[in-house]
Structure formats: C-alpha cells, structure tokens
ROMARTI-853775 format. One line per 4 residues: number of its first residue (from 1); for each residue x, y, z negated of N, C-alpha, C, O. Coordinates in steps of 0.05 Angstrom, whole numbers, always signed. Example, Ala and Ser with C-alpha at 12.3 -4.5 7.8 and 13.67 -1.06 7.14 Angstrom:
! ROMARTI-853775
1	+264,-114,-156,+246,-90,-156,+264,-66,-156,+285,-66,-169  +257,-45,-142,+273,-21,-143,+258,+1,-157,+268,+23,-161
END
This chain:
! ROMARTI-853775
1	+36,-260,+337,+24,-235,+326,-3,-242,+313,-16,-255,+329  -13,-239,+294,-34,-242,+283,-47,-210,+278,-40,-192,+262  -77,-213,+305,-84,-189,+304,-112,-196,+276,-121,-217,+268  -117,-171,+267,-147,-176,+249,-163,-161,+267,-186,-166,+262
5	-159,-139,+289,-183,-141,+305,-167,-119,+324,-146,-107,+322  -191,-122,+344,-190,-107,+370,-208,-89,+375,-230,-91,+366  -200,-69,+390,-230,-48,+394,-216,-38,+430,-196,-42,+442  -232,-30,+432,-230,-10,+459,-202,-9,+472,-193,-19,+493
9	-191,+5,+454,-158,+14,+462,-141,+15,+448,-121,+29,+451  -149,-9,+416,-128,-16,+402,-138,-46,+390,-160,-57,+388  -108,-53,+384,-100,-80,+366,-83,-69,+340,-62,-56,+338  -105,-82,+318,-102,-81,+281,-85,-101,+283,-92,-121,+295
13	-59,-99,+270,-48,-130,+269,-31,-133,+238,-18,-114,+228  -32,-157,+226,-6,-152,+203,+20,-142,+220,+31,-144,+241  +21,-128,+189,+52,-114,+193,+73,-138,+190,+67,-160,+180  +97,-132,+200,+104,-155,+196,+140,-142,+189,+142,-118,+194
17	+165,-156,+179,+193,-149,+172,+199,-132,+190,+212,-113,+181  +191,-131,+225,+201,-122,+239,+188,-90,+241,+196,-72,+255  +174,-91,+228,+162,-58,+222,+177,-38,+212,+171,-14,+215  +195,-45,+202,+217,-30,+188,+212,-4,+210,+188,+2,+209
21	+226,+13,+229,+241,+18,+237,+210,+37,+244,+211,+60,+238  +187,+29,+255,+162,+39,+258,+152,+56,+237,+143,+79,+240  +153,+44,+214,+147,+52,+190,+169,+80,+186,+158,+102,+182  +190,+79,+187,+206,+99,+183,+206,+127,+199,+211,+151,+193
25	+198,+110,+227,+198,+142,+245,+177,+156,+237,+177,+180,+236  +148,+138,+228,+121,+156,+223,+121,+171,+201,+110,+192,+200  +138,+153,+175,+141,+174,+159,+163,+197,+154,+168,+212,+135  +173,+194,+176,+198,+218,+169,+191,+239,+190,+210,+253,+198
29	+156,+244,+205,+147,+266,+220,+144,+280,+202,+132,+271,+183  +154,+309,+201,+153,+322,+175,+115,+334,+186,+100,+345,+170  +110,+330,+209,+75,+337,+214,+60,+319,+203,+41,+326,+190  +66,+290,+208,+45,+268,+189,+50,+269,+169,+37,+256,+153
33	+67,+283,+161,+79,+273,+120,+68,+301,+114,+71,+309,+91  +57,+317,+130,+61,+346,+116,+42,+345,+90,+46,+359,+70  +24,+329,+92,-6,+331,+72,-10,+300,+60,-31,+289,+56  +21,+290,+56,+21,+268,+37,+51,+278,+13,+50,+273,-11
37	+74,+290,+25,+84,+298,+10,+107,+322,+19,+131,+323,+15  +88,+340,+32,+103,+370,+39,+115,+359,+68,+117,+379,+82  +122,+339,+79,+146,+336,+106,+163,+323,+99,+174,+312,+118  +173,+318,+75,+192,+306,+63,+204,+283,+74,+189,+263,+75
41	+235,+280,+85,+241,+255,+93,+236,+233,+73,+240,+233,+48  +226,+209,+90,+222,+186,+66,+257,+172,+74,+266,+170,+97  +269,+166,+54,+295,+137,+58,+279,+118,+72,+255,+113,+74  +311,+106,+84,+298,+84,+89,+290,+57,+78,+273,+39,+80
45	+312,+65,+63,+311,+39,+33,+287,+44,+28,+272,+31,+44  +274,+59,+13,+244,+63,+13,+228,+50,+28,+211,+36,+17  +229,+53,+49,+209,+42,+67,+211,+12,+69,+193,-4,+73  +235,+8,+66,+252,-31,+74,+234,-41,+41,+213,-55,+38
49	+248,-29,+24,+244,-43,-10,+216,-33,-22,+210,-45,-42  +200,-15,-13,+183,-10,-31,+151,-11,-11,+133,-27,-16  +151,+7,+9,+131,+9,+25,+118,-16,+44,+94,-20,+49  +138,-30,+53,+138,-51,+69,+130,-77,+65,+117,-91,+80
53	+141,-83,+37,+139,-110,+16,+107,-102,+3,+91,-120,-2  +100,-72,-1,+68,-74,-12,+51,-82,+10,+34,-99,+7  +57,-69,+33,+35,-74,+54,+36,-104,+56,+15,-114,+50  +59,-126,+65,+58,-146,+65,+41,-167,+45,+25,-185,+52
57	+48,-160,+21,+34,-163,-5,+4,-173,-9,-6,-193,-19  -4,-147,+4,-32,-147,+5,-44,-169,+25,-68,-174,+22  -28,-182,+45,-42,-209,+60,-31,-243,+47,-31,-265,+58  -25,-234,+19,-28,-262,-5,-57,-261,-16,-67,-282,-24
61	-70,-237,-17,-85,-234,-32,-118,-248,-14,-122,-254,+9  -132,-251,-33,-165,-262,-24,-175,-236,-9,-170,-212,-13  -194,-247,+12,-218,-219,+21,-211,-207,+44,-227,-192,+56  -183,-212,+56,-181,-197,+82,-171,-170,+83,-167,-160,+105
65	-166,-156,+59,-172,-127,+59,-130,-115,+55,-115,-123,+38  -127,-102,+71,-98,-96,+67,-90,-68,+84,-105,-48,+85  -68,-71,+97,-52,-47,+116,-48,-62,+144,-36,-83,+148  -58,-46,+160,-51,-59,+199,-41,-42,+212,-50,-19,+212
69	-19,-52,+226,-6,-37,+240,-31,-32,+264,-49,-49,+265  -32,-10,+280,-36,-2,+296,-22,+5,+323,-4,+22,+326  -37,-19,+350,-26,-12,+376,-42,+3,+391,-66,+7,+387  -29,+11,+410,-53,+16,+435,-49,-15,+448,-31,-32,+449
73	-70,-11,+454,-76,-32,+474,-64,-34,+509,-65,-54,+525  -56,-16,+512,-47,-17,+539,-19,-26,+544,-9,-42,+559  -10,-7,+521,+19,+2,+522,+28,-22,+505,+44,-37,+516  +19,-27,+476,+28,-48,+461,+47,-27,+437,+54,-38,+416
77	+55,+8,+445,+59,+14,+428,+50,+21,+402,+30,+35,+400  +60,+14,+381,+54,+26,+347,+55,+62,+358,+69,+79,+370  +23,+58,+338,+18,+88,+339,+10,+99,+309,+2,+122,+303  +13,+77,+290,+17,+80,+263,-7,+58,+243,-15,+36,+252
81	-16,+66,+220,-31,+36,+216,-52,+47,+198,-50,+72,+197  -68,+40,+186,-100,+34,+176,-95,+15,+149,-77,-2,+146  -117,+24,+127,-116,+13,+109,-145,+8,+104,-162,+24,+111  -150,-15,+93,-175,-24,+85,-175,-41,+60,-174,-65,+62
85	-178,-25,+31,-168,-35,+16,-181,-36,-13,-173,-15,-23  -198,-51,-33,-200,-38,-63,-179,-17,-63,-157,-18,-52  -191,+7,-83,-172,+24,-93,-175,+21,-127,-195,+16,-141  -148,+24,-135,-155,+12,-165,-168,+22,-177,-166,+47,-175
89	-186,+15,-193,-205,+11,-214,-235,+25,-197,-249,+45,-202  -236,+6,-177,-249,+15,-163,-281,-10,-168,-282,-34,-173  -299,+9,-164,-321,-21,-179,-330,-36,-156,-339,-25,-136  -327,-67,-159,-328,-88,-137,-352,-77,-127,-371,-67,-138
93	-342,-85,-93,-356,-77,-66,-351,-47,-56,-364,-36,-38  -327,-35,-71,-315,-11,-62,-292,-14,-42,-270,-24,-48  -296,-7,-26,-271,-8,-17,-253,+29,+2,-264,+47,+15  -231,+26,-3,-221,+55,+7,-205,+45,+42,-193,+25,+49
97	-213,+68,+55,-202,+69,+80,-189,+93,+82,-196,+115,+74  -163,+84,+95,-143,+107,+105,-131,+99,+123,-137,+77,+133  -108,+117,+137,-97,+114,+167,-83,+138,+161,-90,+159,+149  -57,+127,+176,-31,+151,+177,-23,+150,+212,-3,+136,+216
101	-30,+158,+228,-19,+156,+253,-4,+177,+269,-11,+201,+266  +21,+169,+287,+37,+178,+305,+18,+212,+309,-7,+213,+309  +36,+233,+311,+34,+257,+322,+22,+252,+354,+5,+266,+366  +33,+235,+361,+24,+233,+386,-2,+216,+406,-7,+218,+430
105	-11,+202,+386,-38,+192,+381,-51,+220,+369,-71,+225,+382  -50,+232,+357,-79,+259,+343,-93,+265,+365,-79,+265,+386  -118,+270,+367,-130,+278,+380,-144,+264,+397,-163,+278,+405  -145,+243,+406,-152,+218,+418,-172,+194,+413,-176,+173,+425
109	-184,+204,+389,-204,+183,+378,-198,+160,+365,-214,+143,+355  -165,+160,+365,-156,+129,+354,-166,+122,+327,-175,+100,+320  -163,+148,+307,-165,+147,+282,-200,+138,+269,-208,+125,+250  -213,+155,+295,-249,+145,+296,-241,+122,+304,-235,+111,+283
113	-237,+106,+321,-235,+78,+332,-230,+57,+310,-244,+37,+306  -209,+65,+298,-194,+45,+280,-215,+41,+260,-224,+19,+256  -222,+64,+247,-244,+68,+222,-265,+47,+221,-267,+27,+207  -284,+61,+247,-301,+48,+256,-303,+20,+249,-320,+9,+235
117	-280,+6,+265,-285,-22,+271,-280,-31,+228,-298,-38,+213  -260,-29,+224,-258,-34,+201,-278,-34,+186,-280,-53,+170  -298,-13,+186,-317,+0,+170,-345,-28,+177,-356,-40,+158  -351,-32,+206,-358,-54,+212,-347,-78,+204,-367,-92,+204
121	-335,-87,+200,-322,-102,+195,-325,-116,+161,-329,-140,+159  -325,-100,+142,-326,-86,+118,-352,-93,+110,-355,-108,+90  -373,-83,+124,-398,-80,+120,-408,-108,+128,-421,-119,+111  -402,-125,+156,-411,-135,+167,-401,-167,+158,-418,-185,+164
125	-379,-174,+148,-369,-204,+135,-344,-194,+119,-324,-209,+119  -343,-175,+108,-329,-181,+72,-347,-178,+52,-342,-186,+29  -369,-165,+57,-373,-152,+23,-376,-131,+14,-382,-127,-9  -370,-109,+36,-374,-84,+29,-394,-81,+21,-414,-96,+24
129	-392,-58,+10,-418,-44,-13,-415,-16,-6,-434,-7,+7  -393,+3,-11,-386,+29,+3,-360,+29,+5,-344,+16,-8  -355,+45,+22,-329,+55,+33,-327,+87,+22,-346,+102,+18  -300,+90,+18,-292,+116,+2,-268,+118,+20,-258,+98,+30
133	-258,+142,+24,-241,+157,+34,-233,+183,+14,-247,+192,-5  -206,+193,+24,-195,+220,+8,-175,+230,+20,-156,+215,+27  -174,+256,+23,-151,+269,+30,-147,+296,+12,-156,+300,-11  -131,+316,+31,-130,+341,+19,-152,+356,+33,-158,+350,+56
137	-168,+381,+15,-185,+390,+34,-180,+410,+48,-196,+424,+60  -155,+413,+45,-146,+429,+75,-134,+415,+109,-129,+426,+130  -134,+391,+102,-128,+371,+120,-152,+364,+133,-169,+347,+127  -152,+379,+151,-176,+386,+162,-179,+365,+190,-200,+365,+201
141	-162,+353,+197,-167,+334,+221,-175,+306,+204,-195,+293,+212  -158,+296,+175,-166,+268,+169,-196,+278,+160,-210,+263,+146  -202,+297,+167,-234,+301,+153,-257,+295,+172,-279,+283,+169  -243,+311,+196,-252,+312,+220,-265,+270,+224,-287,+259,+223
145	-239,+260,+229,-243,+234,+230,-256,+217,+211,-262,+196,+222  -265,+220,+180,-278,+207,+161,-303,+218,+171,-319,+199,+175  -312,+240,+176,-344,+248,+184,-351,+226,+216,-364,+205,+216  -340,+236,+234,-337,+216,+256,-340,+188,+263,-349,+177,+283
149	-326,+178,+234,-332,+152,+215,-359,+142,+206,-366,+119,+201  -376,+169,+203,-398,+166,+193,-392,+169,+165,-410,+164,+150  -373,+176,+157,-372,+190,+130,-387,+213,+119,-389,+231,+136  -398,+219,+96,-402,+242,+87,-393,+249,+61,-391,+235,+41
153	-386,+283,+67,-372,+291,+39,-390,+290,+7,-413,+297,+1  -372,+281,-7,-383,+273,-38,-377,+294,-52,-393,+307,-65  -347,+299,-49,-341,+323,-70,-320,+333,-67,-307,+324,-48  -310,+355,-80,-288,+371,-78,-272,+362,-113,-285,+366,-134
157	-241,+348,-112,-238,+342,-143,-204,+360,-145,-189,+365,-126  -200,+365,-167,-169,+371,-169,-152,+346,-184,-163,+330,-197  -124,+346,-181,-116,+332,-195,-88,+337,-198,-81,+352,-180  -64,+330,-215,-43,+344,-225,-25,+331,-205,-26,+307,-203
161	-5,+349,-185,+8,+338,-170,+35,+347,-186,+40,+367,-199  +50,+325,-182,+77,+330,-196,+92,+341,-182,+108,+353,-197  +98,+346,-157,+110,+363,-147,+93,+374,-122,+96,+366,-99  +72,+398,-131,+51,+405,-117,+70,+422,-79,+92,+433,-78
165	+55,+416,-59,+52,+423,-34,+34,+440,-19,+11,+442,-27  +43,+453,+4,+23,+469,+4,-2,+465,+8,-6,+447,+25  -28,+479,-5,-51,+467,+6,-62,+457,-22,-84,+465,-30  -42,+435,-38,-58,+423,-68,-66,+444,-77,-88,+435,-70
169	-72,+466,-87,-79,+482,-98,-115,+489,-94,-131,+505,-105  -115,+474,-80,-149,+479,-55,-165,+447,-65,-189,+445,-63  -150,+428,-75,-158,+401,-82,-157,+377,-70,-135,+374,-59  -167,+365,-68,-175,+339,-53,-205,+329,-52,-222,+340,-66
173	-209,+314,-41,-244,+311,-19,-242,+292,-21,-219,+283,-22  -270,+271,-25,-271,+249,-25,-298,+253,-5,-315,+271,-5  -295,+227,+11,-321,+228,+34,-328,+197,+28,-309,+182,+21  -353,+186,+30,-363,+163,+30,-379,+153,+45,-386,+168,+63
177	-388,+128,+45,-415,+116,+66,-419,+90,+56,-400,+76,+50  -450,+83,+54,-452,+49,+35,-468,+40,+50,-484,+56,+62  -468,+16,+55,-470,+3,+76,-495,+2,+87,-501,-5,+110  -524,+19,+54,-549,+22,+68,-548,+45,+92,-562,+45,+112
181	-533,+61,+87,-530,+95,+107,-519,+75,+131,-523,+84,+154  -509,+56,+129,-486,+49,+155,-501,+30,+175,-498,+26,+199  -521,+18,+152,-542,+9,+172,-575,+22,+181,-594,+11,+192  -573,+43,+172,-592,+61,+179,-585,+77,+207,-600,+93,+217
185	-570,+72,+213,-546,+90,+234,-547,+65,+264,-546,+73,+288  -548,+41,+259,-541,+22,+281,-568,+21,+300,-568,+7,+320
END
C-alpha cells in the first residue's frame, strides 16, 4: 500500500485497480451524488473505464498532487477519497482541494482531517501558493468543512449546467486560503 500520509484517524493512500468496487458504492449514494449530479446512479463501466484510470493517471505525473483513497485508521475501512490537485488553467502554485466521502463518515471531522493535512502538506513541501475549493452553495456541509479548513469564502459564481439539479439555480462558491493566511494561523 503506498500511503501519502497519515493523520489522527486516517490513511491517504493511492488508489489502486482494486478500488473498483469502493469507487462504485460511493458514487451510486444517491446522498453523496446528490450535489454532484442530482443522485444519479453512476455505471459501473464508468467508474472501471473512465473515473478510475484518471485518478490513477494523476500518480505519472510530477509534484505529488492527485486523488487518495481514504481509510480510517482503525478499521482500515474506505470511507471515500480527497483530491489535491492543479485545476485547469489554473495559475502555477494553485492548487484545488476536494473530497467525496461515505454517508457514513459525515459528521465526524474526517473531511476537516483529510483537508487539513493535505493543505499542510501543500503549503509545507510542494509549492503551494493557494488552495481553492468549490462546491454548490447550497451544500452546506462541503462548506462547513472548507471554512474548518481554514478556508474563506471568495465568491458566489453561476455557471451553465447541462442538465441543471436541484439547488444549481442558487450557484456555486468558491472558498480559498494562500499560504501567507495559512501561516499566519500556525
């Protein structure tokens, strides 16, 4: 197993072929999918051919920065995974953080935990410059968790959803933090 880090009560690790099956149950919670695309079952072909092969992808690449599965630490179960990543056309020393986790992990700090360390991480031996985050701004827990992060909100933006869900109509939020705010804080 190749972890990229540890915290408290979890292990970041590459995803690896055998994720298949993890990947599929998290995205076919029609509660975690509700505010990425209505609940919608994802295929699984999808997940095997398209979702799986990008995350992997991203650990060819220089800089460290990709998708980790997420354990607890006790248990060793996947409770879903973390992204730490350029977002495109994003200007060098940007980088975007996200996290999709298990229904059954919410509430528990995992999503602050995971952030955190990453965000450290980021700041502390890649290169960061700022961290950006986004969701919907009615998704009011991944919000919860980017402030928690030490995030703060930047803006309220709209943008054309092709097959809009409930809630797009309200926009999307972008929250940030650069690494002078992040060390003003330690």
């Amino acid at each position: 197993m190749h972890i990229i880090l540890e915290t408290e009560r979890l292990i970041l690790r590459r995803f690896t072929e055998d994720d298949v099956d993890n990947l599929f149950a998290l995205d076919n919670d029609p509660e975690v999918m509700r505010f990425l695309n209505g609940g919608e079952p994802v295929p699984l072909e999808r997940i095997r051919d398209v979702t799986l092969p990008a995350f992997l992808a991203y650990y060819e690449r220089p800089g460290g920065f990709g998708f980790w599965a997420a354990e607890e630490k006790a248990t060793g179960e996947f409770i879903g995974w973390f992204h730490f990543r350029p977002k495109k056309d994003a200007p060098p020393g940007e980088i975007e953080l996200g996290y999709r986790l298990r229904k059954s992990a919410w509430g528990k700090g995992y999503g602050t935990e995971g952030s955190r360390a990453l965000i450290e991480r980021g700041f502390t031996g890649q290169g960061v410059e700022r961290v950006t985050a986004f969701t919907m701004t009615v998704n009011t827990g991944s919000r919860r968790v980017m402030e928690k992060s030490g995030l703060t909100f930047v803006r309220t933006f709209f943008q054309d959803w092709p097959d809009p869900i409930e809630g797009s109509d309200k926009g999307e939020v972008e929250y940030a933090l650069t690494k002078s705010e992040w060390q003003s804080t330690r």
